[in-house]
C-alpha positions in Angstrom: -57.3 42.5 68.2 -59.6 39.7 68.7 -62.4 39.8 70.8 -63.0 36.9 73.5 -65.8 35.0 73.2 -67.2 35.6 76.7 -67.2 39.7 75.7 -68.8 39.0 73.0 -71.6 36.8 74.6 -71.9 39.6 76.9 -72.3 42.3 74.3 -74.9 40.1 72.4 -77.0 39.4 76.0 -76.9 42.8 76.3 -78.7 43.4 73.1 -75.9 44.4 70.6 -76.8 42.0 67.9 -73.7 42.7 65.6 -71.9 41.1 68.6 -73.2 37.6 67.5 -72.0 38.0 64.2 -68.4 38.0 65.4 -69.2 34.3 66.9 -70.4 33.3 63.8 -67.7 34.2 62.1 -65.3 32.6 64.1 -67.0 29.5 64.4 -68.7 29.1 61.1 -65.7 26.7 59.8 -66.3 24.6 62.9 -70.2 23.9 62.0 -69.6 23.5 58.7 -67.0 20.6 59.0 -69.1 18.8 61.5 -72.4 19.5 59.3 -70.6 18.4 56.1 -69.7 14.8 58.0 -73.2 14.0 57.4 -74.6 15.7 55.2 -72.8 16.3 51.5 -75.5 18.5 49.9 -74.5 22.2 49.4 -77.8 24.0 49.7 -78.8 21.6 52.8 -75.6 22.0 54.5 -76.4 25.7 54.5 -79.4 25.0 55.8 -78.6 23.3 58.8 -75.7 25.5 59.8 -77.9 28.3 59.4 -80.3 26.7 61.9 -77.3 25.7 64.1 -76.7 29.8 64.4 -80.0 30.6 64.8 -80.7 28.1 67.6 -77.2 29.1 69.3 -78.3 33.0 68.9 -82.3 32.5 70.9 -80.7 30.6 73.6 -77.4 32.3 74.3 -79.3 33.5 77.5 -79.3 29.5 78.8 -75.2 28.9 77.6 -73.5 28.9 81.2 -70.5 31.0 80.6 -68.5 28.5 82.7 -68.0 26.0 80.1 -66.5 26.8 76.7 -68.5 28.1 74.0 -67.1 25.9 71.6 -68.5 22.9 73.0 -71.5 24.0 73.6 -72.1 25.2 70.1 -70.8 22.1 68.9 -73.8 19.9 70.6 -76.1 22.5 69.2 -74.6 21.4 65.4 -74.3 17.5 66.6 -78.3 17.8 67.6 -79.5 19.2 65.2 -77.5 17.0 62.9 -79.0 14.3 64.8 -82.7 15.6 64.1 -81.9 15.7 60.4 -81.1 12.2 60.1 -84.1 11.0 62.0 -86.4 13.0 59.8 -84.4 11.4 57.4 -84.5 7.8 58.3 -88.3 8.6 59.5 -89.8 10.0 55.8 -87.5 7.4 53.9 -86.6 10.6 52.1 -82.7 10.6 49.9 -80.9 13.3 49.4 -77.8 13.2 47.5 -75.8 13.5 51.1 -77.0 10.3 52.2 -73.4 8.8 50.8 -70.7 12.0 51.8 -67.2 11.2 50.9 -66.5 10.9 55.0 -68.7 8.2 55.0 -67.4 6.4 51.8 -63.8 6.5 53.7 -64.9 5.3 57.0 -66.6 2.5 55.3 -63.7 1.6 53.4 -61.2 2.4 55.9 -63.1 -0.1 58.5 -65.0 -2.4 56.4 -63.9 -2.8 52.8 -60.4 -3.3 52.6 -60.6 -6.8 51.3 -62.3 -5.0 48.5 -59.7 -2.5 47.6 -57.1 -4.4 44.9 -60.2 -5.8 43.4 -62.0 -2.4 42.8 -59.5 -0.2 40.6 -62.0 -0.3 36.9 -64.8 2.4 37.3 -67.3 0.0 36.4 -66.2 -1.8 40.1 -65.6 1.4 42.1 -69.9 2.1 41.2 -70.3 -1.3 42.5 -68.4 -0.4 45.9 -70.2 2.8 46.0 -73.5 1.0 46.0 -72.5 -1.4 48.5 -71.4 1.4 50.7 -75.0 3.2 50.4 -76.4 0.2 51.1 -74.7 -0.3 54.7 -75.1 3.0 55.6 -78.8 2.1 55.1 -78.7 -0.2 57.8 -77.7 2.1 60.4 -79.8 4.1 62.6 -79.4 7.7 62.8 -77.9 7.1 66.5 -75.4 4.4 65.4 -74.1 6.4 62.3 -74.2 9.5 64.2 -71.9 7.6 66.9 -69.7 5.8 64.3 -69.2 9.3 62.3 -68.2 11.0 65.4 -66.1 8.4 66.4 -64.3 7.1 63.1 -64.5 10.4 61.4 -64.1 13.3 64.1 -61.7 11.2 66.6 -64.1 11.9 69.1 -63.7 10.3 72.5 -66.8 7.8 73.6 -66.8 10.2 76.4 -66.8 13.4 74.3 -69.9 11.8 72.2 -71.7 10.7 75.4 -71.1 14.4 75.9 -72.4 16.0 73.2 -75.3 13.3 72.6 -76.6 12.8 76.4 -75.4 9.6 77.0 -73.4 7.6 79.1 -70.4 6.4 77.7 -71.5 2.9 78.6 -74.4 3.5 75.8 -72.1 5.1 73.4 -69.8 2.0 73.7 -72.9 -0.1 72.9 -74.3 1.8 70.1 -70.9 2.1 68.4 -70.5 -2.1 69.1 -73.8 -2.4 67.4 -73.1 -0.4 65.1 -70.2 -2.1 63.5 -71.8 -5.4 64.1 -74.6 -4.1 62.1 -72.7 -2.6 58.9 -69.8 -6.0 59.1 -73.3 -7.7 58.9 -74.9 -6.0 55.9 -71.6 -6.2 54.5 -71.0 -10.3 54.9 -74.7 -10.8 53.4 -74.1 -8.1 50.3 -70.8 -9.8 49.8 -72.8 -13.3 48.9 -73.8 -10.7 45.5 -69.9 -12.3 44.7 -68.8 -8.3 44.0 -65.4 -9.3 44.8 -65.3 -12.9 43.4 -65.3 -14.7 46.3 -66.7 -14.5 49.8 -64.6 -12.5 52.5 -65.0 -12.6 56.3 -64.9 -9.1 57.7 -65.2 -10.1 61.8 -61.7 -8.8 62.7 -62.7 -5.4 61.3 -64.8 -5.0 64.3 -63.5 -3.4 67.4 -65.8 -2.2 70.4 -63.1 0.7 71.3 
């Protein structure tokens, strides 16, 4: 029989640390899905969930018991997610998760479709790939955390203003900017002619 959450919170406060591990358990495929939308890299994935735990663990005693667990876990992994990617973006350092296959279909999905019956050969699907790592470059680590979240996890701008600290006015904006941004990058890359001719992506933007 499965234990709720709050019991086991309670056990763990209480000192019984084996109580914690139940939590992990339970909500380690959680973390890892929400790490793994930004970051691709096995050994770095681990990483960060690992932190996400360990941060959950030495603050349990500040997790009001009155909200679900869930979601306050979940801002714990979408912080610390966030911190990544500034440290990131900061130190200009790549890691082989800077281009994850969520962020290859959102990009497609929102951005590229002109390019899809023109990109079949291998040769042309590298060229895609590069343009794709190239847009993502031009995001901030707020706007692609917002877009991710958005695009990727279904979130609400509501949810995300949630989870990030902010209203859902600012989320709105960010996300706006956001696709303006990458619809941008993408119009001046597309003067490279990948495609053959030169394709207007403006109705691909959407503020909601």
């Amino acid at each position: 029989m499965d234990i709720d959450d709050r019991t086991l919170i309670n056990r763990c406060l209480a000192g019984d640390k084996k109580a914690f591990e139940g939590l992990v358990k339970r909500y380690s495929p959680r973390v890892f899905r929400i790490v793994h939308r930004f970051f691709s890299d096995r050994l770095l994935l681990e990483d960060i969930a690992q932190e996400v735990f360990i941060k959950a663990y030495t603050s349990l005693s500040t997790y009001r018991q009155e909200g679900r667990f869930e979601h306050w876990l979940t801002k714990i992994a979408v912080n610390t997610c966030y911190h990544y990617l500034r440290t990131q973006k900061a130190s200009r350092i790549t890691y082989e998760s800077d281009y994850t296959l969520q962020e290859g279909v959102l990009l497609e999905d929102i951005f590229l479709l002109p390019f899809r019956a023109n990109m079949e050969e291998p040769a042309k699907r590298l060229i895609l790939r590069n343009l794709i790592e190239e847009i993502m470059l031009t995001l901030s680590a707020k706007e692609k955390m917002i877009l991710i979240l958005s695009e990727v996890e279904g979130m609400s701008v509501k949810e995300i203003g949630a989870l990030m600290e902010m209203s859902a006015v600012n989320v709105k904006i960010v996300k706006f900017r956001a696709r303006k941004r990458a619809i941008k990058a993408l119009n001046n890359l597309s003067k490279k002619d990948v495609s053959g001719k030169r394709v207007s992506h403006e109705k691909s933007m959407h503020i909601y």
